[in-house]
C-alpha positions as CSV (number, residue, x, y, z in Angstrom):
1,X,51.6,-114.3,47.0
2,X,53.7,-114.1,43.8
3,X,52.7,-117.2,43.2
4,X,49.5,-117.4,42.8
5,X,49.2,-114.2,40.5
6,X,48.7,-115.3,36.5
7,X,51.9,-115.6,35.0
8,X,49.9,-114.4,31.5
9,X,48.6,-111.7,33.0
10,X,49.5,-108.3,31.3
11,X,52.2,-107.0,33.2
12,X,51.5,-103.4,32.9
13,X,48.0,-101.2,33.8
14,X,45.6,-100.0,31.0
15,X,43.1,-97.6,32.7
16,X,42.5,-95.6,35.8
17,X,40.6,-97.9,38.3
18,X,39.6,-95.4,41.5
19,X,40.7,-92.2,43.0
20,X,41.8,-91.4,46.0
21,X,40.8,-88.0,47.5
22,X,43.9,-86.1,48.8
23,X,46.4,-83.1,48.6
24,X,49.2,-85.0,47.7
25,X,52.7,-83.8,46.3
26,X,54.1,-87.2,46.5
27,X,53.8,-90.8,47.0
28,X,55.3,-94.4,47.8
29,X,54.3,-97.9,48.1
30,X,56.5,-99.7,50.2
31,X,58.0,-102.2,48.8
32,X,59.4,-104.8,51.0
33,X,58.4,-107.3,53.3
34,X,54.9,-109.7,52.9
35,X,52.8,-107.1,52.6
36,X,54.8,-105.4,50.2
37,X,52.0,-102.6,47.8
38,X,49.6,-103.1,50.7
39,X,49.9,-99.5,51.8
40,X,50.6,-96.1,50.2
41,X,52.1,-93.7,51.6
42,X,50.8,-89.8,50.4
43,X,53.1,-86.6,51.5
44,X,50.6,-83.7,50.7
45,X,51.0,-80.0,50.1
46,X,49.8,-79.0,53.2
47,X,52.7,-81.5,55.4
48,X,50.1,-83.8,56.0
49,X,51.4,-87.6,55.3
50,X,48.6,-90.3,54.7
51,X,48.5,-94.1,54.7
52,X,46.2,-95.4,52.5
53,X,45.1,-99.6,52.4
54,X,45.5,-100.0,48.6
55,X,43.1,-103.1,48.6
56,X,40.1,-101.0,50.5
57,X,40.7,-97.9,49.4
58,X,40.8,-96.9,53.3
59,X,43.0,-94.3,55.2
60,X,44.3,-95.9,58.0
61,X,46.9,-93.2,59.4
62,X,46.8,-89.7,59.1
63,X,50.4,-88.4,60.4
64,X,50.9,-84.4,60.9
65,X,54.1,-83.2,62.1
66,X,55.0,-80.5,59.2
67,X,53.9,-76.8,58.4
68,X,55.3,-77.3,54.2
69,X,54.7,-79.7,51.6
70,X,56.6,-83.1,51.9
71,X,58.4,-83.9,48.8
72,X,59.8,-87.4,49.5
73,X,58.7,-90.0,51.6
74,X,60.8,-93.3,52.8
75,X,59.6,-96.6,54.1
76,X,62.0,-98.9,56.6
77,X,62.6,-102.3,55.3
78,X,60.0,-104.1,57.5
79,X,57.4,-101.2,57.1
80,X,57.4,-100.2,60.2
81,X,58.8,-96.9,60.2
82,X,58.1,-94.3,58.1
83,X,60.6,-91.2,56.8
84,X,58.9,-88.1,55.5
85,X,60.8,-85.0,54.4
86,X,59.3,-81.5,53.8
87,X,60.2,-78.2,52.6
88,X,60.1,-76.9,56.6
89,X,63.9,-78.1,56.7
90,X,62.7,-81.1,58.9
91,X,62.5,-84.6,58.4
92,X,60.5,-86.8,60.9
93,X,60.5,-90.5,61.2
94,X,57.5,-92.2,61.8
95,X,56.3,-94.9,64.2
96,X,53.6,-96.7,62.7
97,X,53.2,-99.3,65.2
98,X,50.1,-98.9,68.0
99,X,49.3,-101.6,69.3
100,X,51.4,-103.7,71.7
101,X,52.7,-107.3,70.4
102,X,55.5,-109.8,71.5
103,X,57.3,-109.0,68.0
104,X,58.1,-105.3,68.3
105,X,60.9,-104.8,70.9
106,X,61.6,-102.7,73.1
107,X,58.7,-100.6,72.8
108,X,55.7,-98.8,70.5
109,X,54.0,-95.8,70.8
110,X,51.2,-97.7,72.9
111,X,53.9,-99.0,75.7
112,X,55.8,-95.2,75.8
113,X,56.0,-94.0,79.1
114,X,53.4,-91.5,79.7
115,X,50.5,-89.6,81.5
116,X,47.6,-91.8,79.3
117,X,48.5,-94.7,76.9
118,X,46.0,-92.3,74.7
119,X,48.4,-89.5,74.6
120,X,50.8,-91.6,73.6
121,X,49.4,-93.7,71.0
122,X,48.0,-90.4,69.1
123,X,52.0,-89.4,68.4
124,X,53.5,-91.7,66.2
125,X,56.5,-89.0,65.7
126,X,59.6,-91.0,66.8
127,X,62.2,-87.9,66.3
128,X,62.7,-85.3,64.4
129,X,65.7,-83.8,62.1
130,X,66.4,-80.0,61.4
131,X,68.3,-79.3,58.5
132,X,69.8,-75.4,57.4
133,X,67.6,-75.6,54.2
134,X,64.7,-77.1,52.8
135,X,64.6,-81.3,52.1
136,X,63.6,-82.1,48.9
137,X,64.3,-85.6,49.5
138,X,65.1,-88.0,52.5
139,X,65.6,-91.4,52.4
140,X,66.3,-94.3,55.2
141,X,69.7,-96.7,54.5
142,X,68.4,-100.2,53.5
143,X,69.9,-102.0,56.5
144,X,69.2,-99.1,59.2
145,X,66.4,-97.0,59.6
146,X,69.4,-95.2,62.2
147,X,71.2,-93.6,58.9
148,X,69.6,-91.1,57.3
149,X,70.6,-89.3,53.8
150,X,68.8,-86.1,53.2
151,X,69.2,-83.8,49.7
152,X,68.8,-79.9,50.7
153,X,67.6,-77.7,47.8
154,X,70.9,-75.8,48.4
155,X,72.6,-78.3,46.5
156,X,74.0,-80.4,49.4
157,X,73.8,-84.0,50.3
158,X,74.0,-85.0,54.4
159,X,74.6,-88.1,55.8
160,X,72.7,-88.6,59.3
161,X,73.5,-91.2,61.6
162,X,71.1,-91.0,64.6
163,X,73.0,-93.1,66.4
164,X,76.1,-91.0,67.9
165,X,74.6,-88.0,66.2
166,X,76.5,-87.1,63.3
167,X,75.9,-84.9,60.2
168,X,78.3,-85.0,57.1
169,X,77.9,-82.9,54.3
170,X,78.6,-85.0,51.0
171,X,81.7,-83.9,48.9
172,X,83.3,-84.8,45.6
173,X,86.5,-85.9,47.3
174,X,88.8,-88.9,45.7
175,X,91.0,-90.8,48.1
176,X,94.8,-90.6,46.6
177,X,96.8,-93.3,49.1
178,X,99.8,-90.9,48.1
179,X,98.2,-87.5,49.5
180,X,97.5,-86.8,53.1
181,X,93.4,-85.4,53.9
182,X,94.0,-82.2,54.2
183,X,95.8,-81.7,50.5
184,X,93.2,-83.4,48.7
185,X,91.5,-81.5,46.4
186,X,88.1,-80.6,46.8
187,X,85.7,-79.6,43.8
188,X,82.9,-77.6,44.5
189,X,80.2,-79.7,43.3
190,X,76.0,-78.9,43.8
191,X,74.3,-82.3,43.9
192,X,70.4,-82.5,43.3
193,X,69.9,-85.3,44.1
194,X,70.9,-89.0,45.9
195,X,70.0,-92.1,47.1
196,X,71.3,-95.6,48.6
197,X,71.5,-98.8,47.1
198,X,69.5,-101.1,47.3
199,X,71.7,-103.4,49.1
200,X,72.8,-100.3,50.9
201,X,76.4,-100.5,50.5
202,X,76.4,-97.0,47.9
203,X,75.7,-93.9,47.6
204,X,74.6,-92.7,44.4
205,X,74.3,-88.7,43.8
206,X,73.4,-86.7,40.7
207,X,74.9,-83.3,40.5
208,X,74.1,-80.0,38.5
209,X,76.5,-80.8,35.7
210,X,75.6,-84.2,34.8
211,X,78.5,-86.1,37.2
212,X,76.9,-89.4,38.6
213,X,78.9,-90.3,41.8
214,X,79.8,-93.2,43.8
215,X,80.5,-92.8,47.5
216,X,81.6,-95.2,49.7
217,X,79.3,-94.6,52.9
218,X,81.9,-95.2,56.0
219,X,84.8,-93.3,54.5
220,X,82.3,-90.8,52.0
221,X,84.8,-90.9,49.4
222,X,84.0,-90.7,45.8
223,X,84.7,-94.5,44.3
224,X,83.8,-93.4,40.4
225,X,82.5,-90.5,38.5
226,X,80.5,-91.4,35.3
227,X,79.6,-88.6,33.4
228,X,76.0,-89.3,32.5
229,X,74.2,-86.1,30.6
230,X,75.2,-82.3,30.0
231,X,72.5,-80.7,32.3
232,X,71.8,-81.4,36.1
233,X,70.6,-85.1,36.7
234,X,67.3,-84.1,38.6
235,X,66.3,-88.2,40.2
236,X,67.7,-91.3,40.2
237,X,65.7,-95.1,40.7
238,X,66.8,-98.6,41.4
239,X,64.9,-101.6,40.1
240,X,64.3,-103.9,43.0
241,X,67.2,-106.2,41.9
242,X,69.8,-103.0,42.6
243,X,71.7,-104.1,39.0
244,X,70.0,-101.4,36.7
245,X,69.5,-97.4,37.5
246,X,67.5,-94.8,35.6
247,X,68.3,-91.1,35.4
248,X,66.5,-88.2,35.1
249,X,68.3,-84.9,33.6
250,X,67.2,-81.7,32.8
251,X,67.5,-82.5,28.9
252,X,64.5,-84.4,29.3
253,X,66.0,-88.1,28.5
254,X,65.9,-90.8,30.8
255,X,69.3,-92.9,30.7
256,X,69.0,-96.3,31.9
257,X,72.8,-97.9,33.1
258,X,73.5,-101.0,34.6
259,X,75.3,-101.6,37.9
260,X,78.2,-104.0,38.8
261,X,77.1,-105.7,42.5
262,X,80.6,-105.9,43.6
263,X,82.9,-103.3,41.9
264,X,79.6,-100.5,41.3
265,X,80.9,-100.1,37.5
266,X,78.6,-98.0,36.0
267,X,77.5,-99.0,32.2
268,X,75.5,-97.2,29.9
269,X,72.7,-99.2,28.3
270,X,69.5,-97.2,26.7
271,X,68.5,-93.6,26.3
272,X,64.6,-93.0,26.8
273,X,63.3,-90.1,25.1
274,X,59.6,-88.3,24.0
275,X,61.3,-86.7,20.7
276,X,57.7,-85.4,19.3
277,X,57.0,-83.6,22.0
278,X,60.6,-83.1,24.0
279,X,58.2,-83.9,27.6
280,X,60.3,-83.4,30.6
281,X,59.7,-86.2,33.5
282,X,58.0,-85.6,36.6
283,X,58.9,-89.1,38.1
284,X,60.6,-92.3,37.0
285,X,60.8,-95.8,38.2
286,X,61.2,-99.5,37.2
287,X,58.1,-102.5,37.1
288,X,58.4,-104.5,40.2
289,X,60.2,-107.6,38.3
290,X,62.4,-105.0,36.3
291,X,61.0,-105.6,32.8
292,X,59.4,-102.0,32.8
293,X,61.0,-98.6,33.1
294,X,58.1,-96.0,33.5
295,X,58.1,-92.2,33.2
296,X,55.6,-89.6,34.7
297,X,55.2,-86.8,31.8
298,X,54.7,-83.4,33.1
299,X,52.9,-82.3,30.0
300,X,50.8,-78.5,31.1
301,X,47.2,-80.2,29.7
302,X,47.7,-84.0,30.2
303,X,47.9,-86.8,32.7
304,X,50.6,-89.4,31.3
305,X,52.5,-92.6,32.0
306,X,55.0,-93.9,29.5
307,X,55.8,-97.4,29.9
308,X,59.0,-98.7,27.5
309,X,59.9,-102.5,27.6
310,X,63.3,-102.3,29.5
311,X,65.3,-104.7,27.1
312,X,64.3,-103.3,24.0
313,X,63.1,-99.9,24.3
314,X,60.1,-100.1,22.7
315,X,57.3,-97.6,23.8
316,X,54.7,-100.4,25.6
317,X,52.0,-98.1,26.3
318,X,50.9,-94.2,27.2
319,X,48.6,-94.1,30.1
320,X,46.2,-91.5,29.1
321,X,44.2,-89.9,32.1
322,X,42.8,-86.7,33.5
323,X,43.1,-83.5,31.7
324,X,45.2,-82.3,35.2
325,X,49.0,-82.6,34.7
326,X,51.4,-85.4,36.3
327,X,52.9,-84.4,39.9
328,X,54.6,-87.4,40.7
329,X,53.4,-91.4,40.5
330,X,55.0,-94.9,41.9
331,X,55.0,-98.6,40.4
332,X,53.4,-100.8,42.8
333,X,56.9,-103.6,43.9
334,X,54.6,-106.8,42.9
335,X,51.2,-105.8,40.8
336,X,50.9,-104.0,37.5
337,X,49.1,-101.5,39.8
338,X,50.4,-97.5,39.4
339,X,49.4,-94.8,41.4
340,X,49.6,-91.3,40.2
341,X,48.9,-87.8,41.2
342,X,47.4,-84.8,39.8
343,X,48.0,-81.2,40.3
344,X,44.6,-81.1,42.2
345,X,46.5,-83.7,44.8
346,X,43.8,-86.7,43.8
347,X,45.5,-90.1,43.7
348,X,44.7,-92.2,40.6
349,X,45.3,-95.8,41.1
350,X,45.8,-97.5,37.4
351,X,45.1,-101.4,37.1
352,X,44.7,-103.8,34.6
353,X,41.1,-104.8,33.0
354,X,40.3,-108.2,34.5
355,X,37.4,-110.2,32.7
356,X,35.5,-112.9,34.6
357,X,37.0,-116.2,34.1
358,X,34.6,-118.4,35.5
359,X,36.3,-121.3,33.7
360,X,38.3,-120.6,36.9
361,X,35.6,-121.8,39.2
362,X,34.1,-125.4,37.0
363,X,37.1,-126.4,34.8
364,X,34.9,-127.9,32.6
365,X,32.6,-124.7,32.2
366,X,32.2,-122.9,28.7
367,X,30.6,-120.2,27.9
368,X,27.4,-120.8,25.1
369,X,25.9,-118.0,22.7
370,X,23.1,-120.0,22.2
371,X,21.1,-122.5,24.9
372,X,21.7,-126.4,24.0
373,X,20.1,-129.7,25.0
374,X,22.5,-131.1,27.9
375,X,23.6,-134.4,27.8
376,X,23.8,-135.7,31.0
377,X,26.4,-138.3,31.6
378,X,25.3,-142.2,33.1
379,X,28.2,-142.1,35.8
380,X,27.9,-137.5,36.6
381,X,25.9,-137.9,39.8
382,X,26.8,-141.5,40.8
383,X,27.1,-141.3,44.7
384,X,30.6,-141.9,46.1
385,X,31.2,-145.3,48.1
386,X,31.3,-144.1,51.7
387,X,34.0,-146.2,52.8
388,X,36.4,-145.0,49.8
389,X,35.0,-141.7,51.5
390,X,35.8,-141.9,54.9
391,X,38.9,-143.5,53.7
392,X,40.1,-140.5,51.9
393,X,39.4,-137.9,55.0
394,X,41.6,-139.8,56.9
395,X,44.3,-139.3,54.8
396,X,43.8,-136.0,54.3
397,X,43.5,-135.3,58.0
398,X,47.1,-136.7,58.8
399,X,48.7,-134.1,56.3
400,X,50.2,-131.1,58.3
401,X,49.5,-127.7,56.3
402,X,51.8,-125.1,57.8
403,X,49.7,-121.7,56.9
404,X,51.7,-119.4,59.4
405,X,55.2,-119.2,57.9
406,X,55.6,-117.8,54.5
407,X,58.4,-118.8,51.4
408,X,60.9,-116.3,51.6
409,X,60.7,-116.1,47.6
410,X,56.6,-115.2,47.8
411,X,57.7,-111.8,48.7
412,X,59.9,-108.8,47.7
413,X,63.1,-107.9,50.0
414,X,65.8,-106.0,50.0
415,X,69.2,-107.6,48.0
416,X,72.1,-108.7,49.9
417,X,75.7,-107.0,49.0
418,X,78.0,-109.5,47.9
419,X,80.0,-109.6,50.7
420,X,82.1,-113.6,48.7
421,X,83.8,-113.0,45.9
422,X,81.7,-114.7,42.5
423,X,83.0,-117.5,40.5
424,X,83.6,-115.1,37.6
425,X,85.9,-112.8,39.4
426,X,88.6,-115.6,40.1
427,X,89.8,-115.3,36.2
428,X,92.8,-114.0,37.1
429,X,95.2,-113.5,40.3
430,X,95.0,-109.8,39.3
431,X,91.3,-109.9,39.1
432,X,91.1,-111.9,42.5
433,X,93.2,-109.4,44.5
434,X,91.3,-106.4,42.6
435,X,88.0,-108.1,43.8
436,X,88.9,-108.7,47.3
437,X,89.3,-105.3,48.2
438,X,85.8,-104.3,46.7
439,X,84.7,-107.9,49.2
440,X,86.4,-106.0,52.1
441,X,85.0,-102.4,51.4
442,X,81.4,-104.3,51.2
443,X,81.9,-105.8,54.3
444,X,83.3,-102.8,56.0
445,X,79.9,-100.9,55.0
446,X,78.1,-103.7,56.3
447,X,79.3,-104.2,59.3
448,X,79.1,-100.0,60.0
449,X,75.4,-100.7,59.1
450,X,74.4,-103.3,61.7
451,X,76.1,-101.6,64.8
452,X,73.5,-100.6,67.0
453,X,70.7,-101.9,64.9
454,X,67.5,-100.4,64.8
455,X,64.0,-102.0,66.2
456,X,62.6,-103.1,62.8
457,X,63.2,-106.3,63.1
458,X,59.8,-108.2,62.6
459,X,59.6,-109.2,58.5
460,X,55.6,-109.8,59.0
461,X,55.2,-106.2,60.4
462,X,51.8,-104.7,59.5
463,X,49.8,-101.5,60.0
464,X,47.2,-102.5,63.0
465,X,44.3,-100.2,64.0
466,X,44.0,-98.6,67.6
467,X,40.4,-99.5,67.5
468,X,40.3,-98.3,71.3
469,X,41.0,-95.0,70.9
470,X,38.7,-94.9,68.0
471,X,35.8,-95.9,70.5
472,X,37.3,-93.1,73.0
473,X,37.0,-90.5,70.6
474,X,33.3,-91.4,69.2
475,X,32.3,-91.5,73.3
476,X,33.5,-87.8,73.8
C-alpha cells in the first residue's frame, strides 16, 4: 500500500476536499493494521459515535450508547474494537464486528446468544464503564484492548483492567527501595491529561503545573518527572514511531521532546509557537512518517491547520478553511489526508491537489499545445510472431503471484518495546547493569499485558456490512 503511493508527492494537504455532515466533537482515524485511515471514527455532541469509509464518503456504523458529548475516541490495534468516552461518566467499548468469520474467536455480536441473531447484531456495545466524574478522555493499552486508562475532568487519572476488575487512581508516588509503602510521600497532584505509549510499556500524564510524568503501568510508580511548561499541560501525542511526543500547555506553545525506547529519558527538542497572534491549540498530532507536527488553532473567526517541518521548525503551511472555528482534527497514519471539525460538527477532509498524469497510462505520452503531423514508425504496429507469443504466456503462467498475504512493512503497526538490550547500551558494565533493569521492567509490563489476552487477534480485521438486517429493516 505504502508502496505504491508517489514518493514525490507533497506530503502534506492544501485545500479542503469534501465534507462530511455530522455533529461531531471529536475524531480518529485508526491507525494500525492494513486498512489503516480506511475508517473514521466521529464522537458527536449529542453521544452519538459514527464510522465513516474515508474512500466513499459512506457511514457505515452508527453506534449510540451515550446521553453527553464524547470527547475522545480509541481504536484497538486490529480495529476491531472501538473505545468511546463521554461526559455521562461512561465509557463503552465497541464491537464492530457483525458478521460471522473463521478469524474472529470466540464470538461476535452476530453468534451472541440470544432471542433473534437480529437483536443481537443491532448492539455492538461490548461493556460498559462508570466512572465518579465526567471522561474527557479514554484510551485502550496498545497490547490489550482489556486495560483501560480514562482522564476524569476532576483531575484524576484511572487505570482499568477489565480483566479481574480493578480501578487505580493514578498518583505522583516515587518508589524509594529504602522507605516502606505506607511512608512514602504522596503529592497531591491534578493531572489533565494521559495516555500510553505507543509500545504500551508507559504511561505518560500531564498535570496542572506543567509536571510531565512517567509511570511504570504494573507497579504505577512515577519513573521521571520532567518539568515541561509553567501552566497545565492540556494533551499529549505520539508519532507513530513512539520516539518523539508533543505537548500542549495552557501558554499556548506546543513543545516537542524526544523519547528514549528503553530508559523513557525525556529530551527537549523544539518549542512551537503562533507569536503574532498568541493562538491557543485545539488539537495536535504528528504526519503519519513523523516529518510533520500539526496544530489545530482555535482562532473565534477562523478554521486553521498549522503544519511546521518537524526537524527544522519551519512553518510548512496554514490550512485556511471555513469561517467556523477549529474543534478538534486528526492526521490520517499513511496519506497527507486531514480531517477537521467545525464548531457546526461538519467534518472537512483536507487532501492534496492531484493533476492528471496521463504520462502514467502511455509512457511515451506528451501533452501538445498545438496539433502536429504524426510520424508513424515502419516497425509501431508490426504484428507479434505467435510462437514468441504463445511462448511468453507460458512463462508467465508458471509464475505463482501470492495476492492474499501482505508485506508486514506495507502497513502501519504498533512498535515493539525493546524488551534486548541495544548494541549502544553495552558501553560500559555500569551502563549494561543500569540497562538491564529498564530490559526487565519492559518485560515485566509486557508480560502483565498479554495475560489473558483479548479477542483482537485478526491483523486483516475490517468493518463488514450486515446487509441482512438492512434487507429486514427495508421489508418492515
Amino acid at each position: 500500500m505504502q508502496q505504491l503511493l508517489n514518493p514525490f508527492a507533497q506530503k502534506y494537504p492544501e485545500a479542503v476536499d469534501s465534507t462530511l455532515s455530522s455533529q461531531g466533537v471529536s475524531i480518529q482515524f485508526n491507525p494500525y493494521g492494513p486498512f489503516a485511515g480506511h475508517y473514521l471514527a466521529i464522537g458527536g455532541s449529542d453521544g452519538v459515535v459514527e464510522i465513516w469509509d474515508v474512500e466513499t464518503r459512506g457511514m457505515i456504523r452508527l453506534l449510540e450508547g451515550h446521553v453527553k458529548a464524547v470527547g475522545g475516541l480509541s481504536w484497538s490495534r486490529n480495529n476491531r474494537y472501538l473505545l468511546s468516552s463521554s461526559l455521562d461518566a461512561t465509557a463503552i467499548i465497541w464491537d464492530l464486528s457483525i458478521l460471522t468469520h473463521p478469524y474472529l474467536h470466540p464470538k461476535t455480536p452476530a453468534t451472541l446468544p440470544s432471542s433473534s441473531s437480529k437483536a443481537s447484531s443491532s448492539s455492538p456495545r461490548l461493556q460498559t464503564i462508570r466512572f465518579d466524574a465526567p471522561v474527557s478522555n479514554a484510551v485502550f493499552h496498545p497490547r490489550n484492548s482489556k486495560i483501560v486508562l480514562a482522564t476524569l475532568t476532576c483531575g484524576e487519572v484511572v487505570l482499568v483492567d477489565l480483566r479481574n476488575g480493578s480501578r487505580n487512581i493514578l498518583e505522583d508516588v516515587v518508589k524509594n527501595p529504602d522507605e516502606p509503602d505506607e511512608d512514602m510521600e504522596r503529592k497531591k497532584t491534578a493531572m489533565a491529561c494521559a495516555t500510553f505509549s505507543p509500545c504500551g510499556s508507559r504511561i505518560y500524564a500531564g498535570t496542572t503545573n506543567g509536571m510531565l510524568l512517567v509511570i511504570d503501568p504494573v507497579t504505577r510508580y512515577v519513573l521521571q518527572r520532567v518539568k515541561v511548561a509553567n501552566s497545565a499541560i492540556k494533551q499529549l501525542r505520539f508519532d507513530a514511531s513512539g520516539q518523539n511526543i508533543i505537548t500542549s500547555a495552557s501558554d499556548r506553545a506546543l513543545r516537542l521532546l524526544s523519547v528514549d525506547p528503553l530508559t523513557s529519558a525525556l529530551t527537549p527538542l523544539h518549542r512551537f509557537q503562533d507569536l503574532v497572534n498568541r493562538t491557543p491549540w485545539h488539537a495536535i498530532g504528528f504526519s503519519g512518517d513523523g516529518e510533520y507536527v500539526m496544530g489545530g488553532a482555535g482562532h473565534k473567526m477562523a478554521h486553521n491547520v498549522f503544519i511546521w517541518d518537524r526537524e527544522s521548525t519551519v512553518l510548512i503551511k496554514v490550512l485556511e478553511g471555513p469561517k467556523e472555528p477549529l474543534i478538534n482534527c486528526d492526521w490520517h497514519p499513511t496519506r497527507p489526508v486531514i480531517a477537521s471539525i467545525a464548531t457546526s460538527g461538519d467534518v472537512h477532509i483536507w487532501q492534496t491537489s492531484s493533476p492528471d498524469n496521463w504520462a502514467a497510462f502511455a509512457p511515451g505520452f506528451e501533452e501538445l499545445e498545438e496539433n502536429v503531423e504524426y510520424d508513424e514508425r515502419e516497425d509501431e504496429f508490426d504484428i507479434e510472431d505467435e510462437t514468441d507469443l504463445a511462448r511468453r504466456k507460458n512463462l508467465e503462467e508458471d509464475i505463482e503471484i501470492d495476492v492474499l498475504t501482505l508485506p508486514t512493512d506495507s502497513y502501519p503497526l504498533p512498535p515493539k518495546p525493546p524488551i534486548h538490550l541495544p548494541h549502544q547500551y553495552l558501553t560500559s558494565e555500569e551502563t549494561k547493569l543500569e540497562s538491564d533493569k529498564h530490559i526487565e521492567s519492559l518485560r515485566k509490563v509486557v508480560n502483565w499485558a498479554d495475560e489473558n489476552p483479548d479477542d483482537d487477534t485478526w491483523e486483516g480485521f475490517w468493518l463488514s456490512l450486515d446487509l441482512e438486517e438492512e434487507l429486514g429493516e427495508d421489508e418492515e
